[in-house]
N, C-alpha and C positions, 0 to 999 in steps of 0.2 A: 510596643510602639503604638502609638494612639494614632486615630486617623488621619489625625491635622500632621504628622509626622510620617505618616504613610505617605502622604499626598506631596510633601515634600519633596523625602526621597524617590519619589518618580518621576516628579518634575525637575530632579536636578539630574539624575542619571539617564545618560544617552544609551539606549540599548541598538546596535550596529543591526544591520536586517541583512548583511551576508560578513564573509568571514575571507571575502577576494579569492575565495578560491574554488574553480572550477569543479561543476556536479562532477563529472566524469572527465577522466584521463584518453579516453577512448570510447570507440562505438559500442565495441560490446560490452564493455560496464553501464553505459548511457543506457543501451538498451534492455538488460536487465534491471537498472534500477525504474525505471518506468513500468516494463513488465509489473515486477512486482507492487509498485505504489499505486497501480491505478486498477488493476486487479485487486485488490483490498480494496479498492475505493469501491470499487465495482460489488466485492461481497459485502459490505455493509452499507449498499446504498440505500435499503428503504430503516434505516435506522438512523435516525435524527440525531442521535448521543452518544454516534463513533465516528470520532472525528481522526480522518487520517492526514497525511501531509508528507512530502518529500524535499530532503533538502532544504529544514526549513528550521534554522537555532535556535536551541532551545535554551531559557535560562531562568535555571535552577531558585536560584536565590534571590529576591530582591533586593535592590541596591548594590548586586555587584555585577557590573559588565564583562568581565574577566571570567568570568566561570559558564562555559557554552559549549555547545556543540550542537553540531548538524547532523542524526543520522540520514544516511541515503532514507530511510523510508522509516515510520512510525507510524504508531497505531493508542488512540485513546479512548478509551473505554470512558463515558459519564460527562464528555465533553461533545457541547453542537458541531455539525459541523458547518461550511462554509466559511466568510471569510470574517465578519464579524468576529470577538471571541465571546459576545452577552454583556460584557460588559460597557464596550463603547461598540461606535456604529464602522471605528476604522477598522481595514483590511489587518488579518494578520501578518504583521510583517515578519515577528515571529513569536513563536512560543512562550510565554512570561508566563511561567508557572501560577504566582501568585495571583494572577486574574484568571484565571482558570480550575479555580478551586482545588489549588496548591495540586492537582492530581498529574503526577509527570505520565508520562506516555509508559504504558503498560511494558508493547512490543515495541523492538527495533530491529533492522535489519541494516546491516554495512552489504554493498558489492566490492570488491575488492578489482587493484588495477594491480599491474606489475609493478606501480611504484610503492605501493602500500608496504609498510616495514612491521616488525614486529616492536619495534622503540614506537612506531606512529601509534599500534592499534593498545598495547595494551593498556596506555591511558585512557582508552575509552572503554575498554572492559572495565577499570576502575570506577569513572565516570556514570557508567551506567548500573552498577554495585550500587553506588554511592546514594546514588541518588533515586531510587529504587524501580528501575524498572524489572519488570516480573522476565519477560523472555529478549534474549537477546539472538540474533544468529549473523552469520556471515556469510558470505560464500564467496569461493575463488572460481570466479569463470575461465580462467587460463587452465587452473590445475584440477577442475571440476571436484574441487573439496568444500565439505560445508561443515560448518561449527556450530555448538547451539548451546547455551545457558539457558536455566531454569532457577527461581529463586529459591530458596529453602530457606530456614528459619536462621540457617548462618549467613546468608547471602547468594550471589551467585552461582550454581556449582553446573560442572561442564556434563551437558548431556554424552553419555557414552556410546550411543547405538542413535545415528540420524538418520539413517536410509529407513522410512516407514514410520520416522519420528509423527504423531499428531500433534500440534499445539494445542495445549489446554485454552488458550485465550480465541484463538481463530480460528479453531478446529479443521483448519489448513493441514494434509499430510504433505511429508519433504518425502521424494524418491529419488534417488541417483542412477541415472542410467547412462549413457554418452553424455547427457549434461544433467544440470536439477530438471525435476518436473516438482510440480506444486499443482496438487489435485483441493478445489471446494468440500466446503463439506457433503453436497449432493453427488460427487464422483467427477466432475467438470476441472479441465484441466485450466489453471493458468491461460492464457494466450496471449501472443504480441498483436499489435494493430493490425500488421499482414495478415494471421490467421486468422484474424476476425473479420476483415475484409476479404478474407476468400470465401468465407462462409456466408459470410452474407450475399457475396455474389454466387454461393451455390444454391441457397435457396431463393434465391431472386429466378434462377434459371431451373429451377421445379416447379414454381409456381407460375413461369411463362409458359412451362412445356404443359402442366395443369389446364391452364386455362384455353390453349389452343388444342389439346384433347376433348374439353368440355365441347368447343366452339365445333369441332370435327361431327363428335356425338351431334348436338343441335342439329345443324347441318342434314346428317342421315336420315334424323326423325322428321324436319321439315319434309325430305325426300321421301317417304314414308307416309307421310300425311298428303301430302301429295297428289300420291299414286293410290293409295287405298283408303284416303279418308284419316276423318279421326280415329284413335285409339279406342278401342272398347273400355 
């Protein structure tokens, strides 16, 4: 296809920027798919050339609308991030491989609801075969089970042992305990916005107690200087 013919077929083909259907079914998928996506966002933030995104269509092929999908959460290796995609100055509205130097999204990750079926998911395990992403996983927050693909030189194949699983792309380890945990590669666990907001107001209130220690100390030594002069 020549470029004059490239430029065509994009100017005639509308590519849709959602798919009418609802991120999440529920709070707790809502909240695990966020967990997850911004936490990636968060481990590859000082790296300009992993571009993550949630909930956000991807399509494969140019010139065909028809062929898409939204995983809950992705991950691209070799691509900016932000909203630009390098090629124009517009917002991503979504994925279009082909302007993104044909490179599909490495990892994916599904949260699964209790409406989620096995007729729903395994065309996206085909989907994401097909069109090559390297890791896939899933997880059921009701039934606290987790799935995970790895590509091999046949395609997809099902990792067998996930509890302790490390991703070769994220270097993210999966543990199952009363629910997933998802430790960094430095030994840092995952966290939701709540946990991150208690922590911050824990060390907000170590470094109030700090500083009213220091302010105590001062104080003593004013009283000290005082009474016997300066320090030798």
């Amino acid at each position: 296809m020549t470029p004059q013919q490239q430029a065509l077929v994009s100017s005639e083909v509308f590519y849709p920027e959602s798919d009418g259907k609802p991120i999440a079914d529920n709070t707790k998928q809502f909240r695990w798919i966020v967990v997850i996506e911004q936490n990636l966002e968060w481990l590859f933030a000082d790296n300009p050339n992993v571009f993550v995104a949630g909930d956000l269509l991807w399509y494969p092929i140019e010139g065909n609308n028809t062929v898409c999908t939204a995983p809950d959460a992705m991950v691209v290796f070799g691509r900016p991030k932000g909203d630009p995609c390098g090629i124009c100055e517009a917002a991503r509205g979504s994925y279009q491989q082909w302007k993104e130097d044909n490179l599909p999204p490495q990892v994916v990750f599904e949260v699964l609801s209790p409406g989620n079926t096995r007729r729903e998911m395994d065309p996206k395990l085909l989907f994401y075969d097909r069109y090559g992403v390297e890791e896939y996983y899933i997880y059921d927050p009701d039934r606290i089970e987790l799935s995970g693909w790895q590509r091999s030189d046949t395609g997809l194949d099902s990792i067998e042992e996930m509890n302790g699983w490390i991703s070769p792309r994220l270097g993210i380890r999966f543990n199952l305990a009363e629910e997933l945990e998802l430790y960094r590669p430095d030994g840092g666990r995952f966290l939701s916005f709540a946990e991150i907001n208690q922590q911050l107001a824990n060390e907000r209130q170590r470094a109030e107690q700090a500083e009213q220690q220091k302010a105590e100390v001062e104080q003593l030594l004013q009283q000290y200087r005082d009474r016997f002069g300066e320090l030798d």
